[in-house]
Backbone as a printed PyTorch tensor [residue, N CA C, xyz], in Angstrom:
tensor([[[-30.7400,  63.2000,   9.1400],
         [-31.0140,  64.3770,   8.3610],
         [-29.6840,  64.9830,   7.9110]],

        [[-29.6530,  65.5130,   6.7100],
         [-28.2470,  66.0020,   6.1560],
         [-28.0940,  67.2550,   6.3730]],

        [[-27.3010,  68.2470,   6.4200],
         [-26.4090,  69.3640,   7.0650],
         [-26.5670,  70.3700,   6.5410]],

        [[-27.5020,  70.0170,   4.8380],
         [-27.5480,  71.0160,   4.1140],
         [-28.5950,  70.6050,   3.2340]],

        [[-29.5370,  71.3610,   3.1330],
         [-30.8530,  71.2240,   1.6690],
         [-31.2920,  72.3650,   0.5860]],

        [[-31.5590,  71.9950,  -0.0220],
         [-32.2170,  72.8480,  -1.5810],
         [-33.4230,  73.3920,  -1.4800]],

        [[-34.1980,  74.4580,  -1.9400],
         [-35.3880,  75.2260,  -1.5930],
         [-35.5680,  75.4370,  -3.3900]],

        [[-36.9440,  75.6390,  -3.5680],
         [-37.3100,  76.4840,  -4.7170],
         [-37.3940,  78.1510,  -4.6070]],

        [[-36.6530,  78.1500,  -3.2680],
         [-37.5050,  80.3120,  -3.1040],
         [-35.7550,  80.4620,  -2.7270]],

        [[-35.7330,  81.8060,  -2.6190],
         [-34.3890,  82.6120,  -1.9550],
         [-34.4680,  82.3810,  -0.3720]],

        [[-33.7770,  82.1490,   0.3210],
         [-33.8900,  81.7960,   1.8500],
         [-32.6630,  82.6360,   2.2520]],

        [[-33.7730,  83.6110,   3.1620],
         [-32.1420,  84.6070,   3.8110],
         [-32.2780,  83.8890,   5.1810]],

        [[-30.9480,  83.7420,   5.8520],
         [-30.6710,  83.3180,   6.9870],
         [-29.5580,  84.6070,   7.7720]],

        [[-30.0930,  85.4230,   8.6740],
         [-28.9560,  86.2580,   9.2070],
         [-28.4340,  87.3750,   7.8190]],

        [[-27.6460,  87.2920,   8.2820],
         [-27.1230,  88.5090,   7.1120],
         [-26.5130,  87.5030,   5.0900]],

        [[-26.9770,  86.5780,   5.1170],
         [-26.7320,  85.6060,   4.3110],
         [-27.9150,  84.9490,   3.4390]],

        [[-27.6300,  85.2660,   2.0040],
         [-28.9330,  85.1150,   1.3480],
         [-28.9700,  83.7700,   0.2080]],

        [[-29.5410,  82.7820,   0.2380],
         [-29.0910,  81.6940,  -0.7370],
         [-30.2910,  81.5350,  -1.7010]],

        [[-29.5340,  81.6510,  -2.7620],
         [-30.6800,  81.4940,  -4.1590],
         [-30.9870,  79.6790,  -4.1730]],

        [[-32.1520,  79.8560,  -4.9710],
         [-32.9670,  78.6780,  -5.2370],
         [-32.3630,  77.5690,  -5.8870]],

        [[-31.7770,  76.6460,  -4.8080],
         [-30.8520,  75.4880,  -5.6180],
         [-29.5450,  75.5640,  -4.6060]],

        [[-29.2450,  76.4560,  -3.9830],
         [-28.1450,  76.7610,  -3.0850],
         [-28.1160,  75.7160,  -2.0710]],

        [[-27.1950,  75.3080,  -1.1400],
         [-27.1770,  73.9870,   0.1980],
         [-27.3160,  75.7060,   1.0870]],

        [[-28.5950,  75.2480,   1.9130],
         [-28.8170,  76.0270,   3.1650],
         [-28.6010,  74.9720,   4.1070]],

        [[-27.8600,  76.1350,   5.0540],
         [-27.5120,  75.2650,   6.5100],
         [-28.8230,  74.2900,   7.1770]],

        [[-28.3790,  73.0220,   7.7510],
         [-30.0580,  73.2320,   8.4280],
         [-29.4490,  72.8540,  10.0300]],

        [[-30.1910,  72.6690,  10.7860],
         [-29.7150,  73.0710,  12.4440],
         [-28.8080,  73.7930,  13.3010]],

        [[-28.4870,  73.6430,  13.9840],
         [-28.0240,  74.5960,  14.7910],
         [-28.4560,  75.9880,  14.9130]],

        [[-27.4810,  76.7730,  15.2870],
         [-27.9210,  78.1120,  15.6310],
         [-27.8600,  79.1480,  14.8190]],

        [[-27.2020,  78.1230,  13.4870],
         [-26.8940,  79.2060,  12.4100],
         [-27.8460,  78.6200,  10.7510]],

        [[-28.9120,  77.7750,  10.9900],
         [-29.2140,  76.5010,  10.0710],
         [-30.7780,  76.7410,  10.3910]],

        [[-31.8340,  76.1000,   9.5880],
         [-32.9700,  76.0120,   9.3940],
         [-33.1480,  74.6510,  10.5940]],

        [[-34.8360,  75.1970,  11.1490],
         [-35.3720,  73.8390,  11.7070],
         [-35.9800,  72.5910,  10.8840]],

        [[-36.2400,  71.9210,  11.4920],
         [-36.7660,  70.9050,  10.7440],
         [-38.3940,  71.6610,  10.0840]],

        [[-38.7130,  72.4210,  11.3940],
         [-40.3420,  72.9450,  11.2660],
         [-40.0980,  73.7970,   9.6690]],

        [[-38.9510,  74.9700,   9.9240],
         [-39.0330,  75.9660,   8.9460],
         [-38.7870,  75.3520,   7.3260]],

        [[-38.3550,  74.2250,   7.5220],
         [-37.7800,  73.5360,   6.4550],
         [-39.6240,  72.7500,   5.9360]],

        [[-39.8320,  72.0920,   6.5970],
         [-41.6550,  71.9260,   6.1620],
         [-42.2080,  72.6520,   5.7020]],

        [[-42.3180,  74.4730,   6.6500],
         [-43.0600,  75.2880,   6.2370],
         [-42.2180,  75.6590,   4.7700]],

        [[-41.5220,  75.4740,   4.4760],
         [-40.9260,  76.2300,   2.9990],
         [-41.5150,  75.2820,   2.0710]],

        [[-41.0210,  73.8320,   2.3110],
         [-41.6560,  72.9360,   1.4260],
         [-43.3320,  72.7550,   1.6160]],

        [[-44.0300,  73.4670,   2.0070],
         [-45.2200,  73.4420,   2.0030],
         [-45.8600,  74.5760,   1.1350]],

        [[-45.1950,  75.9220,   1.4440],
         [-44.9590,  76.9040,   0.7180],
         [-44.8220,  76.9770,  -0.6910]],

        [[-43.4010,  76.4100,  -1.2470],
         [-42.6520,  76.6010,  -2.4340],
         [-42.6960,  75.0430,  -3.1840]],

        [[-42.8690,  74.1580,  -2.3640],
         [-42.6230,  73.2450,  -3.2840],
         [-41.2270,  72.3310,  -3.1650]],

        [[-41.4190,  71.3480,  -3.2470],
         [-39.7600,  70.1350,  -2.9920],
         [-38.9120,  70.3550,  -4.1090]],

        [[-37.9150,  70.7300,  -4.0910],
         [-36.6800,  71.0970,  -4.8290],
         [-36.9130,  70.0380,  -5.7520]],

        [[-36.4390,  69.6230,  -7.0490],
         [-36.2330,  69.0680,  -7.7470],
         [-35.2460,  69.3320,  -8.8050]],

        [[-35.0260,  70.5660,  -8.9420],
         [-33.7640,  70.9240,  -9.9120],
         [-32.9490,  69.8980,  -9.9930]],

        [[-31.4450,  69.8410, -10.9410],
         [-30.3530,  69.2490, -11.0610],
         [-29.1470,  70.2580, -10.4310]],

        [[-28.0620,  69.5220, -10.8140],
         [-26.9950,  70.5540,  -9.9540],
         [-26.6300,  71.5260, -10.8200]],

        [[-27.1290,  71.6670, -12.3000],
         [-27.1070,  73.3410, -12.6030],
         [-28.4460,  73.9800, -13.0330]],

        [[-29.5860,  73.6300, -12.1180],
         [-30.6780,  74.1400, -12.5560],
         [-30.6260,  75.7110, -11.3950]],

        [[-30.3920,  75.6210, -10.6400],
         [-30.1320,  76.9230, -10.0440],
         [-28.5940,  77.9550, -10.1310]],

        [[-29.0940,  78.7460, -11.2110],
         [-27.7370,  79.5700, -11.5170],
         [-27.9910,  81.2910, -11.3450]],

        [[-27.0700,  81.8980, -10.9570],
         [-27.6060,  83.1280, -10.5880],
         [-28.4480,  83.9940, -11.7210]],

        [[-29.2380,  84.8540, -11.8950],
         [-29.1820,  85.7590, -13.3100],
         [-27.8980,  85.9440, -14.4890]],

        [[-26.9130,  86.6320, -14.2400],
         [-25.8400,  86.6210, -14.4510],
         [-25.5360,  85.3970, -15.2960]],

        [[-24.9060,  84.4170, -14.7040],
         [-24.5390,  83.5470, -15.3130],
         [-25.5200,  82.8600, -16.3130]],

        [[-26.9730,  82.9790, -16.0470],
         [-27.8290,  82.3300, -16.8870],
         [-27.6620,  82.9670, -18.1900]],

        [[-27.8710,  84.0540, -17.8690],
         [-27.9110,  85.1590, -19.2870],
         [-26.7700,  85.1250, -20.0430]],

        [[-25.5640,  84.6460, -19.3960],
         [-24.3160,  84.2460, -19.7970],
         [-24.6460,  83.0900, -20.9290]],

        [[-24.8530,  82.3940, -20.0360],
         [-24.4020,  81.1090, -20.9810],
         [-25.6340,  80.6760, -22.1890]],

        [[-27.5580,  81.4840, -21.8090],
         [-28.1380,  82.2180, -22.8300],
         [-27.3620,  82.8110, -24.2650]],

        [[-26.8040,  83.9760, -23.8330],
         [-26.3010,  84.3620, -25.1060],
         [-25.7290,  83.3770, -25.4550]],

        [[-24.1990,  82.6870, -25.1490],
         [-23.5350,  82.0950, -25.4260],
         [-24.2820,  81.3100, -26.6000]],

        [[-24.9940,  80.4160, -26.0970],
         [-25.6430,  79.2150, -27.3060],
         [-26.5900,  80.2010, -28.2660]],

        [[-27.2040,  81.7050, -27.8610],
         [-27.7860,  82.0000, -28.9040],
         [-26.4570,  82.2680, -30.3070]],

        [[-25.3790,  82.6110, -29.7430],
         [-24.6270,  83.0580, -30.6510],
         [-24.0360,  81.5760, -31.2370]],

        [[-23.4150,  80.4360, -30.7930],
         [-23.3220,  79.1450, -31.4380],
         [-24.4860,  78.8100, -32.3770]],

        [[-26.2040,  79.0650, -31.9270],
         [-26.9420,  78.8520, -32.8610],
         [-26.8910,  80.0760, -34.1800]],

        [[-26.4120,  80.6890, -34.1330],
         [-26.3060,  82.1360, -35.2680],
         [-25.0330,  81.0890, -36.0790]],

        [[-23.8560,  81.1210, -35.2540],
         [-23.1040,  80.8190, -36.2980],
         [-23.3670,  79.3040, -36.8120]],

        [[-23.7490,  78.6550, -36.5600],
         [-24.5550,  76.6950, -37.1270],
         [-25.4370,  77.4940, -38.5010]],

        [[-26.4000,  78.3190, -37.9010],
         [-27.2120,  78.4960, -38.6330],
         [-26.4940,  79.3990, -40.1160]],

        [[-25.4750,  80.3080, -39.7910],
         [-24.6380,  81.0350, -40.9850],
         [-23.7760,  80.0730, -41.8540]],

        [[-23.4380,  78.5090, -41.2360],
         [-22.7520,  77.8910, -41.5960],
         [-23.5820,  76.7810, -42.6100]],

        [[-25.0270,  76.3480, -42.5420],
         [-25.6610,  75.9890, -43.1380],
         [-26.3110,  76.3890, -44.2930]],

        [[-26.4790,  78.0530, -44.3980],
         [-27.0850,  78.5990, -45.1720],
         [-25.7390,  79.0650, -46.1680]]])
C-alpha cells in the first residue's frame, strides 16, 4: 500500500485539511486507515482526476479568466 492517496471530498486530518486531489497521509498515527480510506471511497467515489484536476478555487478562477481573456483577444484578432 502507498504512503499517500487521492479522495474526491476535502479530508481534514488533525489540524490539517487536504482538498480533493491532494496525497493524504495513510497509516500511522498521523495517516488514514485502510478502513477510513474504504469508507471514503464508498462514500465519495475512487479518485480519478489527473495531476491538475484538483486545484484550489483561487487558482482555478485564475487560470479561468486567463483563457477567457486569450479567447477575447483570438476572437478581436479574427474579427
Amino acid at each position: 500500500m502507498s504512503k499517500t492517496h487521492r479522495f474526491n471530498t476535502t479530508v481534514s486530518l488533525g489540524a490539517k485539511t487536504f482538498p480533493p486531489g491532494a496525497d493524504v497521509p495513510l497509516g500511522g498515527k498521523n495517516g488514514l486507515s485502510a478502513e477510513e480510506v474504504a469508507k471514503l471511497e464508498k462514500e465519495f467515489g475512487v479518485w480519478k482526476g489527473g495531476e491538475n484536476a484538483a486545484r484550489p478555487d483561487g487558482e482555478a478562477a485564475t487560470a479561468i479568466a486567463a483563457l477567457e481573456k486569450e479567447a477575447r483577444a483570438l476572437s478581436d484578432r479574427v474579427a
